[in-house]
PADRENRO-738426 format. One record per residue (C-alpha): residue number from 1; residue in one letter; z, x, y. Coordinates in nm, 2 decimals, m for minus. Example, Ala and Ser with C-alpha at 12.3 -4.5 7.8 and 13.67 -1.06 7.14 Angstrom:
rec n 1 | res A | z 0.78 | x 1.23 | y m0.45
rec n 2 | res S | z 0.71 | x 1.37 | y m0.11
end
This chain:
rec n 1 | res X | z 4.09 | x 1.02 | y 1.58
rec n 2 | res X | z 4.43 | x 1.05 | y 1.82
rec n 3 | res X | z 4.54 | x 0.92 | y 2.11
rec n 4 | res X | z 4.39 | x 1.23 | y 2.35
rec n 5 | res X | z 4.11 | x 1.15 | y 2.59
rec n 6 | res X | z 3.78 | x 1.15 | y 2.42
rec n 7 | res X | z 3.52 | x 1.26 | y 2.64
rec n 8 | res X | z 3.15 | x 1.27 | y 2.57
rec n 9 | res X | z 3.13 | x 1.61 | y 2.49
rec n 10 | res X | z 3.45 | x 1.60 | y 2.32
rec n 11 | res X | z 3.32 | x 1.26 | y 2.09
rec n 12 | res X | z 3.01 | x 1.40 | y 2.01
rec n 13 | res X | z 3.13 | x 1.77 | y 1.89
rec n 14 | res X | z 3.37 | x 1.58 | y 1.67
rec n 15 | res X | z 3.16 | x 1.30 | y 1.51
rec n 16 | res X | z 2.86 | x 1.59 | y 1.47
rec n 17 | res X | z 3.12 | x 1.76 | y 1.24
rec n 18 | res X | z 3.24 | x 1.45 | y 1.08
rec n 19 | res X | z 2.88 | x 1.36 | y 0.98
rec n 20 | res X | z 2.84 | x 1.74 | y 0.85
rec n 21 | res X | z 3.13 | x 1.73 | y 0.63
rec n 22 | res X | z 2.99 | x 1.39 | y 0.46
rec n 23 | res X | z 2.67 | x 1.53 | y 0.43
rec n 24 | res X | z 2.46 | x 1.29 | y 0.68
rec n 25 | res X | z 2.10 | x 1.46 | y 0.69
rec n 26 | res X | z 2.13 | x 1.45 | y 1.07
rec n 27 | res X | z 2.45 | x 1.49 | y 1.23
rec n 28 | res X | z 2.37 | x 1.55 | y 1.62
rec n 29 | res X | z 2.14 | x 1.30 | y 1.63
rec n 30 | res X | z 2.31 | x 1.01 | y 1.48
rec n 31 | res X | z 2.59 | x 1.08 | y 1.65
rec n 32 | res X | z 2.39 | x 1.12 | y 1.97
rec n 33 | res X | z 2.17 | x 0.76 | y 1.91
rec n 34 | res X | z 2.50 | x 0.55 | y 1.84
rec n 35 | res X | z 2.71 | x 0.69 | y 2.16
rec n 36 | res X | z 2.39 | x 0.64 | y 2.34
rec n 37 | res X | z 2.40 | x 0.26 | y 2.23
rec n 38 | res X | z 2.77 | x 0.17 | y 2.30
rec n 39 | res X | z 2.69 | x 0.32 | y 2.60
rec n 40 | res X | z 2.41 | x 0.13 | y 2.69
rec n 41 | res X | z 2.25 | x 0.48 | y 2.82
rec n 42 | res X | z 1.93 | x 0.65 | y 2.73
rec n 43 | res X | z 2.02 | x 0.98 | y 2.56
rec n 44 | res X | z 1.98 | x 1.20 | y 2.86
rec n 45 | res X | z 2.29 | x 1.08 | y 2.99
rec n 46 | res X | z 2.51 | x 1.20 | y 2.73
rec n 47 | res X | z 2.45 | x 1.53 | y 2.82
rec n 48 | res X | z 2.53 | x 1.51 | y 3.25
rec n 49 | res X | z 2.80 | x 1.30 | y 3.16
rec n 50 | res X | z 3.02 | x 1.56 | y 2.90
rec n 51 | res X | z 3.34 | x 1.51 | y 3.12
rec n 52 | res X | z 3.31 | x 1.15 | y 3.10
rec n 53 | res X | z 3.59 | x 0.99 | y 2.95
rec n 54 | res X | z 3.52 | x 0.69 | y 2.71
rec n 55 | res X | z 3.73 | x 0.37 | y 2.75
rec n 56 | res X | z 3.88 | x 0.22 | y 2.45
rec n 57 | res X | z 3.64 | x m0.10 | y 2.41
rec n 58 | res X | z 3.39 | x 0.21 | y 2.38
rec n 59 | res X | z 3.58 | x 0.42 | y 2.12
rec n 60 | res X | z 3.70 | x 0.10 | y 1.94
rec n 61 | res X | z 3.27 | x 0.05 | y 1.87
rec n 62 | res X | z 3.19 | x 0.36 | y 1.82
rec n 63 | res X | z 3.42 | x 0.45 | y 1.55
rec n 64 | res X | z 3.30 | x 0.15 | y 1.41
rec n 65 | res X | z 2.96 | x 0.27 | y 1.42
rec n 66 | res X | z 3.08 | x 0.60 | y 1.26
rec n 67 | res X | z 3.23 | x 0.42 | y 0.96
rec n 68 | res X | z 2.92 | x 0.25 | y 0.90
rec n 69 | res X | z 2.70 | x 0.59 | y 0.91
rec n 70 | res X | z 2.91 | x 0.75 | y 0.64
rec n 71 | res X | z 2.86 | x 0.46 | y 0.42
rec n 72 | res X | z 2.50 | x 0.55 | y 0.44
rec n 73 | res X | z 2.45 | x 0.26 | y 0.66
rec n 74 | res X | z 2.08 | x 0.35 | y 0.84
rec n 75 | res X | z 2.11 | x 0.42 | y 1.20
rec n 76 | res X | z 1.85 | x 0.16 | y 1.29
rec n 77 | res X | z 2.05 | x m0.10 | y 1.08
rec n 78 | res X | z 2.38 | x m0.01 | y 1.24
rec n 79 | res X | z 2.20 | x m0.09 | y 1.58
rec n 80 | res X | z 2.00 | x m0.36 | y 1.45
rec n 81 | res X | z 1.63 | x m0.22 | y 1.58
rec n 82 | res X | z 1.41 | x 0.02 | y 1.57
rec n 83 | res X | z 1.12 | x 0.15 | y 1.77
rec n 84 | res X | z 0.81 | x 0.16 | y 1.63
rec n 85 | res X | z 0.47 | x 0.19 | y 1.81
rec n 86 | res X | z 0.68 | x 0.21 | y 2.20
rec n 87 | res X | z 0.76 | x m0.15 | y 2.09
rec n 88 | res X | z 1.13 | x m0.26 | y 1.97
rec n 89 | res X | z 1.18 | x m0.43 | y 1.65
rec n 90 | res X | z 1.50 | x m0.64 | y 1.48
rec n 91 | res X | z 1.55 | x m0.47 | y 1.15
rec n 92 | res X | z 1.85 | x m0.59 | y 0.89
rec n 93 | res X | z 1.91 | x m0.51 | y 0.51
rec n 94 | res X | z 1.66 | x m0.73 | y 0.43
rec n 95 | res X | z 1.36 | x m0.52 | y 0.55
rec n 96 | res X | z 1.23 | x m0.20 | y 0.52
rec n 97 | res X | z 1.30 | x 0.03 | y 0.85
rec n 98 | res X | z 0.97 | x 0.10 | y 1.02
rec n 99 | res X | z 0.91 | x 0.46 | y 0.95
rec n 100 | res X | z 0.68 | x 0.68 | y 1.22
rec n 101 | res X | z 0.43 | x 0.75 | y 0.91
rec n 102 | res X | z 0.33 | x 0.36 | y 0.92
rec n 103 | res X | z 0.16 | x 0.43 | y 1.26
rec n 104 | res X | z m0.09 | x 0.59 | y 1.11
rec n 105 | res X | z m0.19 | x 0.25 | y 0.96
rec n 106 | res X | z m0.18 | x 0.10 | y 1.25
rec n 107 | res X | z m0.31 | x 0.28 | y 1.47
rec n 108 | res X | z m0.65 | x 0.33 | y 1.17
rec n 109 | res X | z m0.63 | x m0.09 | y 1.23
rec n 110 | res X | z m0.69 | x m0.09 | y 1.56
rec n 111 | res X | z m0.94 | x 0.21 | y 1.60
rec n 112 | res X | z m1.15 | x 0.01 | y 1.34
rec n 113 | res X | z m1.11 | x m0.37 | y 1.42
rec n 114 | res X | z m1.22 | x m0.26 | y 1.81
rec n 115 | res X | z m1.52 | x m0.08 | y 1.61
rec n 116 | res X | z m1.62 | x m0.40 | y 1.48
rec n 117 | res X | z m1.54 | x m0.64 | y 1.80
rec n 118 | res X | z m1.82 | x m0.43 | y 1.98
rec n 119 | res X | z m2.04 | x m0.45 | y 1.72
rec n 120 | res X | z m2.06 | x m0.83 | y 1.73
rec n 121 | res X | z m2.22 | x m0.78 | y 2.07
rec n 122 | res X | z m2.55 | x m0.83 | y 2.05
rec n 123 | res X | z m2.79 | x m0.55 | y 2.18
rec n 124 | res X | z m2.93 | x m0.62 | y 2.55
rec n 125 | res X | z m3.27 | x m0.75 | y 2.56
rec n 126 | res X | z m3.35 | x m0.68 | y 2.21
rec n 127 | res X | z m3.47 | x m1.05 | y 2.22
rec n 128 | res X | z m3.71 | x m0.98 | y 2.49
rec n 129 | res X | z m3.80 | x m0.65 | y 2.27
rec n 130 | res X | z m3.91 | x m0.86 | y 1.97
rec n 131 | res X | z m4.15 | x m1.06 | y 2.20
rec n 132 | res X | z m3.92 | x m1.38 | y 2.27
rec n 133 | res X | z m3.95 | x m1.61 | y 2.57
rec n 134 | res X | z m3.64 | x m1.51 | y 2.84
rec n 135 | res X | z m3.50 | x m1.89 | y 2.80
rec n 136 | res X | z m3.48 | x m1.83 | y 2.42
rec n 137 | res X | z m3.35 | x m1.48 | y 2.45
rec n 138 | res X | z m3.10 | x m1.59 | y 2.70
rec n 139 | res X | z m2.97 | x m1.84 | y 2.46
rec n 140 | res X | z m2.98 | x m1.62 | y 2.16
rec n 141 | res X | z m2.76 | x m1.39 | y 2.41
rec n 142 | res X | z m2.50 | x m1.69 | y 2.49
rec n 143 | res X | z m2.46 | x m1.74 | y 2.09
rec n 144 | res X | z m2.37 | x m1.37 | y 2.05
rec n 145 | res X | z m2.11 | x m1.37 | y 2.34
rec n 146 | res X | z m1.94 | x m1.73 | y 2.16
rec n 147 | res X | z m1.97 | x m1.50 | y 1.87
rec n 148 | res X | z m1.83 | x m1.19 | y 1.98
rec n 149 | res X | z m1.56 | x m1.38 | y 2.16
rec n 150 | res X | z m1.38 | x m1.53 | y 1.81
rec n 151 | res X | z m1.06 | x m1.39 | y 1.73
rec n 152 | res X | z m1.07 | x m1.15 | y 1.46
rec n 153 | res X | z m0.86 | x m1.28 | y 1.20
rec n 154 | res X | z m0.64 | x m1.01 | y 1.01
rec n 155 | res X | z m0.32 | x m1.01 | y 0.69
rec n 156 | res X | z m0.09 | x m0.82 | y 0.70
rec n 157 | res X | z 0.04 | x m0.82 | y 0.33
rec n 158 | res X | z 0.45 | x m0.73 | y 0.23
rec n 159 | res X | z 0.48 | x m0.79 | y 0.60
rec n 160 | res X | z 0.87 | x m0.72 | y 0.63
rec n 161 | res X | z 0.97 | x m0.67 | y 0.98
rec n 162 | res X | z 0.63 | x m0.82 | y 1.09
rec n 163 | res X | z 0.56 | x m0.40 | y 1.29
rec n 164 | res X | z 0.29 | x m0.34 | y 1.13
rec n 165 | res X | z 0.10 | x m0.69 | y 1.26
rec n 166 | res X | z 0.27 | x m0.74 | y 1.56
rec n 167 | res X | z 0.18 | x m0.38 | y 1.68
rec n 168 | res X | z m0.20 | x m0.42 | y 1.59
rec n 169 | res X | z m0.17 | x m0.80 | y 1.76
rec n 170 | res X | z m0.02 | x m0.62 | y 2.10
rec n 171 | res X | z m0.22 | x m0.38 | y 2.12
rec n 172 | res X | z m0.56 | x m0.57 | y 2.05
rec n 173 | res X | z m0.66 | x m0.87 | y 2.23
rec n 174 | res X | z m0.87 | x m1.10 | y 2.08
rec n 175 | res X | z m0.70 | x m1.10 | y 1.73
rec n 176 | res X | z m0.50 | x m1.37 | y 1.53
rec n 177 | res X | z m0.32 | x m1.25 | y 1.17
rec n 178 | res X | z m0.18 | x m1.41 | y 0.92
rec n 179 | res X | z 0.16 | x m1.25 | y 0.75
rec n 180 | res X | z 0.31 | x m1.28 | y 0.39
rec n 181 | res X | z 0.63 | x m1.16 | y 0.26
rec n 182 | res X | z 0.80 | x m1.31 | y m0.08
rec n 183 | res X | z 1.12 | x m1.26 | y 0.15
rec n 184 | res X | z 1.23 | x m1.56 | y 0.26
rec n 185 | res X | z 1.50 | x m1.37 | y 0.51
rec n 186 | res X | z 1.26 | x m1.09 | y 0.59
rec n 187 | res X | z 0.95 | x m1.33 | y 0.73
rec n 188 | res X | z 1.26 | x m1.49 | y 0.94
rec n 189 | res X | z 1.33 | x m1.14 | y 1.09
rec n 190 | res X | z 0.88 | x m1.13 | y 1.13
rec n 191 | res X | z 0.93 | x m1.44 | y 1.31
rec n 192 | res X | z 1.19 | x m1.32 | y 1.54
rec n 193 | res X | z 0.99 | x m1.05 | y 1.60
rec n 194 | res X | z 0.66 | x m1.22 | y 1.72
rec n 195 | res X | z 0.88 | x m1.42 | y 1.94
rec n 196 | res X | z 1.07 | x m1.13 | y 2.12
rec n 197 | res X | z 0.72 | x m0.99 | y 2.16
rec n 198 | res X | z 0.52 | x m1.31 | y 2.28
rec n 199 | res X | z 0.31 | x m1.32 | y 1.99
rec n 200 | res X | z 0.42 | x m1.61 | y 1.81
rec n 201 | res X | z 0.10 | x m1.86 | y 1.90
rec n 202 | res X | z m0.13 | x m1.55 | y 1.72
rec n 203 | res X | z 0.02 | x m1.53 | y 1.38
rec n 204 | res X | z 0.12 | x m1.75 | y 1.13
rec n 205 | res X | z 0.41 | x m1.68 | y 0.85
rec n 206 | res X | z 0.37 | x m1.76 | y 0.48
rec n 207 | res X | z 0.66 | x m1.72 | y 0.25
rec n 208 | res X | z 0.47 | x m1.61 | y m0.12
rec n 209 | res X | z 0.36 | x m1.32 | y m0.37
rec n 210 | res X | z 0.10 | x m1.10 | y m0.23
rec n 211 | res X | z m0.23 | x m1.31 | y m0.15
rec n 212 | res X | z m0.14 | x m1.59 | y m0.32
rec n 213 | res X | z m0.06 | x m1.79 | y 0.03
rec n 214 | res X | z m0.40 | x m1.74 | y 0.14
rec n 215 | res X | z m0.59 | x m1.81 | y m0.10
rec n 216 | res X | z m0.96 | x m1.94 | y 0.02
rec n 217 | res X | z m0.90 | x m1.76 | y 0.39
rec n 218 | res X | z m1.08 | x m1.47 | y 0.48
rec n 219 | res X | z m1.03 | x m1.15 | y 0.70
rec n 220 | res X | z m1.17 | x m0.92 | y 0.86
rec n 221 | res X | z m0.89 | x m0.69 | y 0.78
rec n 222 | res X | z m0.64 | x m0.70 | y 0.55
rec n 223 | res X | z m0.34 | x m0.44 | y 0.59
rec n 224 | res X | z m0.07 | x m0.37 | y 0.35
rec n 225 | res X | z 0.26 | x m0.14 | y 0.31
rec n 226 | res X | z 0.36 | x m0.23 | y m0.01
rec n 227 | res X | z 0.62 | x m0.10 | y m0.26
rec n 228 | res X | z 0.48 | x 0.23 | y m0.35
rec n 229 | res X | z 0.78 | x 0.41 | y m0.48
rec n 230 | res X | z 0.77 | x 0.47 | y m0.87
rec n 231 | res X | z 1.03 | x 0.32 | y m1.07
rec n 232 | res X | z 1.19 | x 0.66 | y m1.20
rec n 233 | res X | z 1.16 | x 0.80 | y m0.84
rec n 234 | res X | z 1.42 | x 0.55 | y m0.69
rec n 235 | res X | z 1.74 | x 0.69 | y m0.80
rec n 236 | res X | z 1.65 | x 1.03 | y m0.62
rec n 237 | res X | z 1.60 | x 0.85 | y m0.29
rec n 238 | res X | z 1.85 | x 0.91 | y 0.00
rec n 239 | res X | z 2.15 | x 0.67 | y 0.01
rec n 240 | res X | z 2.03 | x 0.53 | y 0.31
rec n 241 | res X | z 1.69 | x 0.39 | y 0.14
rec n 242 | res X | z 1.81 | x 0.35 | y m0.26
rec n 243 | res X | z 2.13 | x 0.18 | y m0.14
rec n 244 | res X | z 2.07 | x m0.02 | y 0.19
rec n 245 | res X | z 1.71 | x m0.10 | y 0.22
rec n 246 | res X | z 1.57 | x m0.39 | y m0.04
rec n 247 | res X | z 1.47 | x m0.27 | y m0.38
rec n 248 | res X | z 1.21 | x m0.50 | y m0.39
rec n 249 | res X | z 1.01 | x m0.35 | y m0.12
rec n 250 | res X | z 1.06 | x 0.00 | y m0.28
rec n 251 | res X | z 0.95 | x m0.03 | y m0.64
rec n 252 | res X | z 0.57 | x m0.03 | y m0.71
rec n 253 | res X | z 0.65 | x 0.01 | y m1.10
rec n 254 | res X | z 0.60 | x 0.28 | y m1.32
rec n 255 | res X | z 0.35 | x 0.43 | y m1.16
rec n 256 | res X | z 0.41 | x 0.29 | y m0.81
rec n 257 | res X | z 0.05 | x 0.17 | y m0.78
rec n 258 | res X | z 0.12 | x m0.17 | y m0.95
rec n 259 | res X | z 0.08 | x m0.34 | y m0.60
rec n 260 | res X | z m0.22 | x m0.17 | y m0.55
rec n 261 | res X | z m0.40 | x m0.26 | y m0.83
rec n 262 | res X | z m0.38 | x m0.64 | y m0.78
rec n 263 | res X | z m0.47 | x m0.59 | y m0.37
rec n 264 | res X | z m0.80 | x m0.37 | y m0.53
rec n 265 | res X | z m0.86 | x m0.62 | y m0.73
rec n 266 | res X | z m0.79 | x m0.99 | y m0.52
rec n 267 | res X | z m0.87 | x m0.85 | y m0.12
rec n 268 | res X | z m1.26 | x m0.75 | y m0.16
rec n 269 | res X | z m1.32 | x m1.12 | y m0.14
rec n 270 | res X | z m1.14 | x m1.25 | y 0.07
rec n 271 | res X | z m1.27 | x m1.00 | y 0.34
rec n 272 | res X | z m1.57 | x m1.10 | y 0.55
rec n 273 | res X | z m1.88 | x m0.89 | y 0.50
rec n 274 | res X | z m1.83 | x m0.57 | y 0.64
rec n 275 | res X | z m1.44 | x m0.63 | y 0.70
rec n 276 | res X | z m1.19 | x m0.35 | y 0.57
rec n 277 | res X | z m0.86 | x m0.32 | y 0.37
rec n 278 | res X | z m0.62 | x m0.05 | y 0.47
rec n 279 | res X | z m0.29 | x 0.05 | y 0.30
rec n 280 | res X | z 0.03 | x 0.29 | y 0.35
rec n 281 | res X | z 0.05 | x 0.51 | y 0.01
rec n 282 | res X | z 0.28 | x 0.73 | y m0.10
rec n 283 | res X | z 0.23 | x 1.14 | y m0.17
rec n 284 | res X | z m0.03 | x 1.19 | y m0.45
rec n 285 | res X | z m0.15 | x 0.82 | y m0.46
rec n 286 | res X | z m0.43 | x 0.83 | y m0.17
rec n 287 | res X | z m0.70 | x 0.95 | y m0.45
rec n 288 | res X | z m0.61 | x 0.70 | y m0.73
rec n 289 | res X | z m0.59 | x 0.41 | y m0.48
rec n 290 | res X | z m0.91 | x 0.50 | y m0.35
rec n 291 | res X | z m1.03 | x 0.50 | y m0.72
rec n 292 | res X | z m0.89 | x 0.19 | y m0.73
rec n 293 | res X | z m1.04 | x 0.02 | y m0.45
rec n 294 | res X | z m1.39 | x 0.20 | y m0.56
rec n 295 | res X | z m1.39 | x 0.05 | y m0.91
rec n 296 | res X | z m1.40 | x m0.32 | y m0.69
rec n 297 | res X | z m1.78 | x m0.40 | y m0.65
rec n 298 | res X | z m1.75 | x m0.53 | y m0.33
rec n 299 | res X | z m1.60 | x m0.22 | y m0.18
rec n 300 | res X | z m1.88 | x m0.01 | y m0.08
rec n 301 | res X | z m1.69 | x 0.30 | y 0.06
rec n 302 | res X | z m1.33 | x 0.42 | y 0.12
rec n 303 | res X | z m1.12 | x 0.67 | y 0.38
rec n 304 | res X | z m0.82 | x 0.90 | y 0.30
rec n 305 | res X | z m0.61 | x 0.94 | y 0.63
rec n 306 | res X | z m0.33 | x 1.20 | y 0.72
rec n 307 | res X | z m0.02 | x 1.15 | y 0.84
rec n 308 | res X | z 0.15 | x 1.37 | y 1.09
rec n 309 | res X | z 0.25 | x 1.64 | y 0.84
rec n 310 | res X | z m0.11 | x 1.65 | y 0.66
rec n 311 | res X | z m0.02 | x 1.43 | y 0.38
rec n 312 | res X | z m0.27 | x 1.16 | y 0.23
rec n 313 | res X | z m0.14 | x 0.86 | y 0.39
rec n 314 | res X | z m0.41 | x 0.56 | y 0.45
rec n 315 | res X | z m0.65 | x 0.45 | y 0.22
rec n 316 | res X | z m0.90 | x 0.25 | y 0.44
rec n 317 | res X | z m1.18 | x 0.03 | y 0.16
rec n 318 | res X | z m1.47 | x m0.11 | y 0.37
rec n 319 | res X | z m1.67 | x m0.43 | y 0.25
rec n 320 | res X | z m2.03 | x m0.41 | y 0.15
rec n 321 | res X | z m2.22 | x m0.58 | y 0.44
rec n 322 | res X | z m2.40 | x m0.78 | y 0.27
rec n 323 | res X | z m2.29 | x m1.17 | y 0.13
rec n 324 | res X | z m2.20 | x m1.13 | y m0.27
end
């Protein structure tokens, strides 16, 4: 870059092109996003404000920015969040980015955990129905509300950022989780999170590998993104993920179903009866997680979700209902 007057226009044309030339997957956008953050302007504004010139506290962080992006820096990590479900998240290079196909596992969470809040309810006057006095129905009813009223308790496994919990504890009331990530640095990132949000008195942060934190809890949900990524598979990831985003949330081993198999194995019982496990998986996995998750005892049937482009996304293993 010269001395000239860098407009808008002129600022984006030129980075778009930079970006081209070292191969960044989106150019426009990118380019777009970053301006639209020194800017402190939604994106819309880029584009009635062409002729604008930019002032050189401006220019001086945005060509910062752009030496960041062709070092395969992520956009998100450049600006230090990212939006997932309408809500804003700090992300660093210690956690994953959110990505939009994770919303499908929330959004499966939620559907499901406000299934089973209304089915705490008890029935109207089906005490009365079965022949009971109205002072002994009325105080059969008064148990069920104190029951139906108790915070379902949910995991959130790998928890990174904390978006996947948060979002399901915002947009459910009447929830509490519990988060674990073997990430020191990331659960400090979860914990800003929560507070940003005004979640932190619902959830509570456990540094540790897998379940092992909670062990003798139980849930009525336990959620998980893990690594899912096969080993061999890692070197063919874009720059952005194999170099800047934290191997260890990447690799699920060989196969990339090693984390699987030890959550098929160790969530079934620490679920309540009738409680669910649901997890992210990668293309071609949703079948043999299932399997997976079948092969437990106490899981007495599974889902396979889509994501936005039709591929196998969410594998959702319900409880058996019955004590075991």
């Amino acid at each position: 870059m010269n001395d000239k007057i860098w407009t808008i226009g002129r600022i984006l044309k030129w980075t778009e092109q930079y970006f081209k030339d070292k191969g960044i997957e989106s150019p426009r956008l990118d380019a777009e996003v970053l301006l639209a953050h020194v800017l402190e302007k939604q994106r819309i504004y880029l584009y009635v404000h062409f002729d604008e010139p930019l002032q050189p506290a401006e220019l001086a962080a945005y060509r910062e920015m752009i030496k960041q992006r062709v070092l395969r820096v992520p956009v998100a990590q450049i600006l230090g969040e990212k939006e997932f479900m309408g809500l804003t998240f700090k992300v660093t290079a210690d956690t994953l980015v959110p990505r939009p196909d994770t919303e499908i596992l929330v959004q499966a969470a939620v559907e499901r955990l406000k299934a089973m809040k209304g089915e705490a309810k008890a029935p109207e006057d089906e005490a009365l129905a079965d022949g009971e006095e109205a002072s002994s129905a009325a105080n059969r009813d008064e148990a069920a509300a104190d029951v139906s009223q108790e915070p379902l308790r949910i995991a959130d496994i790998g928890t990174g950022s904390g978006a996947i919990c948060l979002s399901v504890l915002r947009y459910l009331a009447g929830t509490v989780a519990d988060t674990v990530d073997i990430s020191p640095a990331a659960r400090a990132v979860a914990e800003e999170n929560a507070a940003s949000l005004g979640l932190q008195d619902r959830v509570t942060f456990h540094t540790g590998d897998l379940l092992q934190p909670l062990v003798g809890m139980t849930f009525a949900a336990i959620l998980s993104n893990p690594p899912y990524i096969p080993e061999a598979d890692i070197a063919t990831l874009a720059p952005e993920v194999r170099l800047k985003e934290p191997h260890t949330a990447l690799s699920g081993g060989q196969d990339g179903l090693d984390f699987y198999r030890r959550l098929a194995k160790e969530a079934p019982a620490m679920l309540v009866p009738g409680g669910f496990m649901a997890f992210e998986v990668g293309i071609h996995q949703a079948e043999p997680v299932a399997a997976l998750a079948k092969a437990n005892p106490l899981i007495a049937r599974t889902e396979i979700l889509p994501d936005y482009a039709g591929i196998d996304r969410v594998v959702v293993a319900w409880r058996t209902k019955e004590c075991q």
